[in-house]
Every structure is written in structure tokens, then in C-alpha cells.
C-alpha positions in Angstrom: 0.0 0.0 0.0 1.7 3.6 -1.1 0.9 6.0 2.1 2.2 9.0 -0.3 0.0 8.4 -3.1 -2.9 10.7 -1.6 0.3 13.6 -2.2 0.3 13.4 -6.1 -2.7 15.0 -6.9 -2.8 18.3 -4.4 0.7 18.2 -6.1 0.1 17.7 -9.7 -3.0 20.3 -9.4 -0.2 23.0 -7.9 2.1 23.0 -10.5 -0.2 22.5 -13.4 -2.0 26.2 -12.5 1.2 27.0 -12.6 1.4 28.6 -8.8 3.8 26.1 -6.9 7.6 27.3 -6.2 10.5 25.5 -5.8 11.2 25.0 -2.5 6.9 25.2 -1.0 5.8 22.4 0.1 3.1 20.7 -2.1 -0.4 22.0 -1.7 -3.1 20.5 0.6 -6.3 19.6 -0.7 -9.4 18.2 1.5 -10.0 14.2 1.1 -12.8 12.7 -0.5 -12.9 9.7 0.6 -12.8 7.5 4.2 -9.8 5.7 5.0 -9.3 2.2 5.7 -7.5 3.3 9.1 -10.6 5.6 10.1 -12.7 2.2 9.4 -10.9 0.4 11.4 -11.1 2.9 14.5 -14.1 3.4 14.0 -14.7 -0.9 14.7 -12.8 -0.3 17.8 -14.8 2.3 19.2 -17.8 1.0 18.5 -16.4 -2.5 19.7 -15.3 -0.6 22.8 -18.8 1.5 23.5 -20.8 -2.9 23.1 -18.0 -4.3 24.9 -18.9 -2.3 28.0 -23.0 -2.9 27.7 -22.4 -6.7 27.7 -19.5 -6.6 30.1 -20.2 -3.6 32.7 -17.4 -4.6 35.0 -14.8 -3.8 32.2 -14.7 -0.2 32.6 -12.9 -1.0 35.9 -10.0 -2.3 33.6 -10.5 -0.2 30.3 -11.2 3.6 31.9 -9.3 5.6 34.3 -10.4 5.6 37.6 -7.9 7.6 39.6 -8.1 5.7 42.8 -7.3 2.2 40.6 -4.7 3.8 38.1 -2.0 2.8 40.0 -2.2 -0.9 39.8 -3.9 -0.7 36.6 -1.4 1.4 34.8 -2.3 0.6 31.2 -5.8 2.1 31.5 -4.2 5.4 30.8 -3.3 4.0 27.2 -6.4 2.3 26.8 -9.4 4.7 28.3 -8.7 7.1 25.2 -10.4 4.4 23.2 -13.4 3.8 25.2 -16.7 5.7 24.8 -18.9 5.2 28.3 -22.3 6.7 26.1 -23.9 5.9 22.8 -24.0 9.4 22.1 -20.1 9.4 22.3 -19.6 6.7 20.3 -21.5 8.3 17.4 -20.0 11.2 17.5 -16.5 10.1 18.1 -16.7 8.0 14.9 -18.1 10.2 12.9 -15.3 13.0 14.1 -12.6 10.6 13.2 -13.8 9.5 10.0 -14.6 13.0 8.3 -11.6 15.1 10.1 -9.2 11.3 9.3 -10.1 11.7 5.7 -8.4 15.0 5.4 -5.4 14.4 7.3 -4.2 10.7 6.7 -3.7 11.1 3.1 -1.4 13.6 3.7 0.5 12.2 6.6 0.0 9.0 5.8 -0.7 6.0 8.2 1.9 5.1 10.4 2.0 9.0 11.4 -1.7 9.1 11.6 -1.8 5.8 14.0 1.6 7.2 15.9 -0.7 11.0 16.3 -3.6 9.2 17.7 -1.2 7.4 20.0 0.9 9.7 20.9 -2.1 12.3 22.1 -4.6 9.7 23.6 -1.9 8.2 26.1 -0.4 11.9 27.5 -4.5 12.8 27.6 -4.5 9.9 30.0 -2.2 10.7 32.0 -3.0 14.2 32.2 -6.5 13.4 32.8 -5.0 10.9 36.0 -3.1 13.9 37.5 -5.9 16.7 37.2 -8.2 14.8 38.6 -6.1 14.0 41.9 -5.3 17.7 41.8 -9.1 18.6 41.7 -9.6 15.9 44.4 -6.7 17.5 46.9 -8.3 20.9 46.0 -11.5 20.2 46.9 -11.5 17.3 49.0 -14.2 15.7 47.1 -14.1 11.5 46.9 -16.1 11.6 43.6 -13.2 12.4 41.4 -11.4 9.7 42.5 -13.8 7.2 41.6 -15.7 8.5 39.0 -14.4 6.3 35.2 -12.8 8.8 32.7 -12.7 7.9 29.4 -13.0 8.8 25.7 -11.7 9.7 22.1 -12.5 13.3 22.5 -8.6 14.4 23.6 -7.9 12.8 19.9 -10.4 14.7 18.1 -9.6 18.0 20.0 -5.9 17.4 18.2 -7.7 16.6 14.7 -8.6 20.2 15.4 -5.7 22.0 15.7 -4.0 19.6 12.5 -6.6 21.1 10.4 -5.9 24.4 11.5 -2.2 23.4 10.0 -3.3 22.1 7.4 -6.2 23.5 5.8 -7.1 26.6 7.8 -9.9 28.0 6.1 -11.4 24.8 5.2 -15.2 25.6 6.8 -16.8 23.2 8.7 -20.0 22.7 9.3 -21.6 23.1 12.9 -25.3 23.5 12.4 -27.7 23.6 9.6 -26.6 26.7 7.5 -23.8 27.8 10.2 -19.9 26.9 8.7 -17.2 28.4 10.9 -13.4 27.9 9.5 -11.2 25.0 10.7 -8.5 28.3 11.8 -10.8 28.8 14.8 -12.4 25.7 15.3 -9.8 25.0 18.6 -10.9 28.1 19.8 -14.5 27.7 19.7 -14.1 24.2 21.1 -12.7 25.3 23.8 -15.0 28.2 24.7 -17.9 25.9 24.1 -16.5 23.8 26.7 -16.0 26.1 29.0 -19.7 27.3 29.0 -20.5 24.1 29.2 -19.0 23.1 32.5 -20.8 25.5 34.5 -24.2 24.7 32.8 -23.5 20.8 33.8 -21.3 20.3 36.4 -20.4 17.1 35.3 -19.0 17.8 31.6 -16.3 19.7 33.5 -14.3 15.8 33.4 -14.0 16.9 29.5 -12.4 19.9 29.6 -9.0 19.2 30.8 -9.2 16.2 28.1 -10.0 18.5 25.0 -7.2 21.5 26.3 -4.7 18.5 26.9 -5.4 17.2 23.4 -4.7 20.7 21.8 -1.7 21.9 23.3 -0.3 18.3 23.3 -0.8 17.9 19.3 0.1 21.7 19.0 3.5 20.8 20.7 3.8 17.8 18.7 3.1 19.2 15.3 5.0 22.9 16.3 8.1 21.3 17.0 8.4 17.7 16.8 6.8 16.1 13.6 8.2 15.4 10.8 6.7 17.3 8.1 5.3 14.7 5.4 5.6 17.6 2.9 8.7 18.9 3.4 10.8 15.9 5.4 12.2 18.3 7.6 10.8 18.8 11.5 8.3 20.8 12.5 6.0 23.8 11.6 7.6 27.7 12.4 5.2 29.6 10.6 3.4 32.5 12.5 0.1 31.2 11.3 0.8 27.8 13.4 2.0 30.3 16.3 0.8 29.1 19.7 -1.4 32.6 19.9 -2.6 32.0 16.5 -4.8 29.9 18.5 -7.2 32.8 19.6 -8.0 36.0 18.3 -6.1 38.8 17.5 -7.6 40.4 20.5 -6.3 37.8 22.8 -2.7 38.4 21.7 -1.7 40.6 24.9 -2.4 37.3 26.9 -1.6 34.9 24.9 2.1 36.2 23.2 3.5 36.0 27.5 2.2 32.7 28.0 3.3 31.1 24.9 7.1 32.5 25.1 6.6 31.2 28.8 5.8 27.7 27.6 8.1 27.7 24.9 11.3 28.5 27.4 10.0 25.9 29.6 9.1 23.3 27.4 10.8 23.9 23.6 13.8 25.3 24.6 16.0 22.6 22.7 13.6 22.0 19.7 12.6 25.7 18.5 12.0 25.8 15.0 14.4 28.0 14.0 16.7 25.9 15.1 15.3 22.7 12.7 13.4 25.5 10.5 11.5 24.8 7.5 13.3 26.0 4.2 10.5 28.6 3.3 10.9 29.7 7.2 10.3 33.2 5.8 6.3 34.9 7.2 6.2 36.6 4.0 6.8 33.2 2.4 5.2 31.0 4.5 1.9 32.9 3.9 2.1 32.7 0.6 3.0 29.3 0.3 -0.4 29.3 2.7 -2.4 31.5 0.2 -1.3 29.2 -3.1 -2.6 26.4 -1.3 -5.9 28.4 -0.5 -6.9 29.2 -3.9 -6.0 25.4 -5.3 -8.6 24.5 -2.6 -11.0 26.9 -4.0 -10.4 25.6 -7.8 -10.6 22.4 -6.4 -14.0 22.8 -4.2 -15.1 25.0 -7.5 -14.9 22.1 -9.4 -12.6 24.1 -11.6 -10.4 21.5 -14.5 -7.0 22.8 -15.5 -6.3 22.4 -19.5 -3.1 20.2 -20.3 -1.3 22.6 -22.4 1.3 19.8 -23.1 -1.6 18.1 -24.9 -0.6 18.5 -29.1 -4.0 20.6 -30.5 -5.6 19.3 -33.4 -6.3 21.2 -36.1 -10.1 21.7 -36.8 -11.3 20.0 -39.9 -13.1 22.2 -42.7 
């Protein structure tokens, strides 16, 4: 199976309207179709979400439950994959399989797999330490005991890789309401947020879906290796950590990114490992190039092979 296949095309539609560089990365293009990988995650959640209605004592050994995570260590690795409600479930799968189709063809599987992996297990563990923080905090026994588990850290990072990706791809949130997939991480977590003092209970999300963003914002900022390019990671100022929020926000959010990024980065900044077209100027219009294929592309617009030899019309 060719993981870089999916590449050609976005690639071939670039340089045929005559607007890729040398040097830019190849354009990115939205996917049409599900992937065998989704398909298969999909089974597993879904197998996960019946496993626990015929076997209700499995949770014990599947999700975390902070006052049996020690002995049961691996439930930080596996509770990422278990969905508690059929609600969850549904929406899970269909989360992975419509934001999957748009990035696996680009980073192909074993990066996709290694993503999902990589963001679900440090959710886990994350999710394990808040909640003994909010227990010492409050004193409260509950959040100790009470199962947490779910695909929703994943998804939050499907988020922010669209954001990368394909920025101002819109997505659809109601029925004639699109929002961009540039502040789809944003509205997440704001959404969230509202949410966890109208129901008490969803506040066992929240760190989840903030763990999952700045996790796969880390990941993808400094530590991937690009599938485009082969080199590591993503400096551009439209993948900036205060590219996150809006421009409004910046006065907050510029101090506690460079905070984060001395504590954290300081031995993998991008310019240290930076991209060839490292240049803003460049980097947005490497951006822009692969905006408007999108738009030819969604427009159903057909480039004209000019290599073709013309036929002269017959009298």
C-alpha cells in the first residue's frame, strides 16, 4: 500500500495552475474519501462503546479511575479508546472519519496511527493527574472514583492539525452555520468552557480537550516530521501558539506562549530545525497558493493540459 499516493494529486494540481515554487511544500487539498484506518477505529470504538454494555465490570480495567490507576497502569493508554455513552460513540466515529479523511492522506498511516497514540496516552495521563489535583483541592471522593474515558482528547488534536493544514477549510456546525477550521480550537474550547458551568459534570472533559490541543500543538510545532517537506516541524506565525485565539487575545496569549516555549521547547525551537520557506512573508504565501487550489478544487474548476498537441479543426 503507497501511504504517499494521496500527495500526487494536491501536487500535480499546484504546479499544473502554474502557482507552486521550488522549494513550498506541495499543496493541501481536502479528502474525498474515508480511510481504511478511520474504518478500522471506528470498529474499535464501536467494539469498545458494546464491549462495555455486555461486560459492565470492564470499565474497571478499560477507563481511568484515579483511585485504581495505580495498579492498573495501562488504563491510561487504553481509556482514550473507550466511549462510556452511545451518544459518544457516534459522534466520536463520525469526528474521526470526516476530520481522518483529510489528514491521513497527507501524513500518511503510520504518522496518523503514531498521532492518535501519541495524544490519547499523554490525555491519559493528564486526565489521571488533574483529577487528583481537583480531588486535593476540593476534598471531594467523587473524582477519585468516578471512570474517565474517551476519544474526545484525539479529536480536539484533529482540530488544531486542520488548522495546519487546511485553515480555512469551513466546517459545518449546524444547519446553515460553517465556521473555518483556523478557529475551530478556539470555539471548542469556549464551548467547553460554557458548558461546565451549565453541567457540572462535563467539566471531566475539559481538561481532556485542552490536553489534546496543546499536546498535538506541541507535537506538530516542534516535533513532527513534516510529510511535505521531510524536515521537523512547523515555524510559521500562522501555526504560532497565539494563532490559536484572536487577535484580541494576543496581549495574553504572546506572554504565556514564550513562557511555555522556554519551559518546554527550549531545545527543539523551529528556528533551530526550521523549514526551508521559514520566511512569514513566504510562508503565507506558500499558505495563500494552497488556499486558492482548494478553492479551484471545491469549485470544481479542471486545469487544461497545455502539453496536450492541438488538433487542427477539420473544414
Amino acid at each position: 500500500m503507497m501511504e504517499s499516493q494521496p500527495l500526487q494529486n494536491p501536487t500535480a494540481t499546484a504546479a499544473a495552475a502554474g502557482e507552486e515554487q521550488p522549494g513550498a511544500p506541495p499543496a493541501v487539498v481536502p479528502g474525498k474519501e474515508f480511510t481504511r484506518t478511520c474504518k478500522g477505529l471506528v470498529v474499535v470504538l464501536i467494539g469498545g462503546y458494546v464491549l462495555l454494555q455486555l461486560l459492565p465490570s470492564s470499565l474497571n480495567y478499560l477507563a481511568i479511575i484515579p483511585s485504581k490507576t495505580i495498579p492498573y497502569v495501562w488504563t491510561v493508554f487504553t481509556a482514550g479508546y473507550i466511549e462510556q455513552v452511545l451518544p459518544g460513540a457516534i459522534g466520536s466515529s463520525l469526528g474521526l472519519l470526516f476530520c481522518g479523511k483529510d489528514i491521513e492522506p497527507v501524513w500518511g498511516r503510520k504518522e496518523f496511527l503514531k498521532f492518535i497514540i501519541l495524544v490519547n496516552s499523554i490525555c491519559g495521563v493528564l486526565a489521571f493527574c488533574f483529577a487528583i489535583g481537583l480531588y486535593y483541592v476540593t476534598g471531594k471522593e467523587s473524582f477519585l472514583v468516578t471512570p474517565l474515558s474517551g476519544f474526545h482528547g484525539c479529536l480536539a488534536g484533529f482540530l488544531v492539525a486542520l488548522k495546519q493544514l487546511l485553515p480555512n477549510l469551513e466546517l459545518p456546525m449546524c444547519f446553515f452555520w460553517k465556521i473555518k477550521a483556523k478557529w475551530m480550537p478556539f470555539f471548542v474550547v469556549c464551548f467547553s468552557s460554557i458548558m461546565a458551568f451549565i453541567v457540572p459534570d462535563s467539566i471531566n472533559f475539559l481538561p481532556t480537550l485542552v490536553a489534546g490541543m496543546y499536546v498535538s500543538w506541541l507535537y506538530l510545532r516542534y516535533f513532527q516530521r513534516n510529510p511535505l517537506t521531510g524536515l521537523k516541524g512547523d515555524p510559521s506565525d500562522d501555526f504560532s501558539f497565539p494563532s490559536l485565539f484572536p487577535a484580541a487575545m494576543r496581549p495574553v496569549t504572546d506572554p504565556v506562549a514564550n513562557l511555555f516555549d522556554r519551559i518546554l521547547c527550549a531545545r527543539s525551537r523551529p528556528s533551530e530545525v526550521a523549514l526551508p520557506v521559514s520566511d512569514p512573508t513566504k510562508a503565507s504565501r506558500r499558505r495563500e497558493r494552497g488556499e486558492r487550489v482548494l478553492e479551484e478544487r471545491l469549485a470544481g474548476d479542471h486545469v487544461v493540459d497545455t502539453e496536450a498537441p492541438a488538433h487542427p479543426a477539420e473544414d
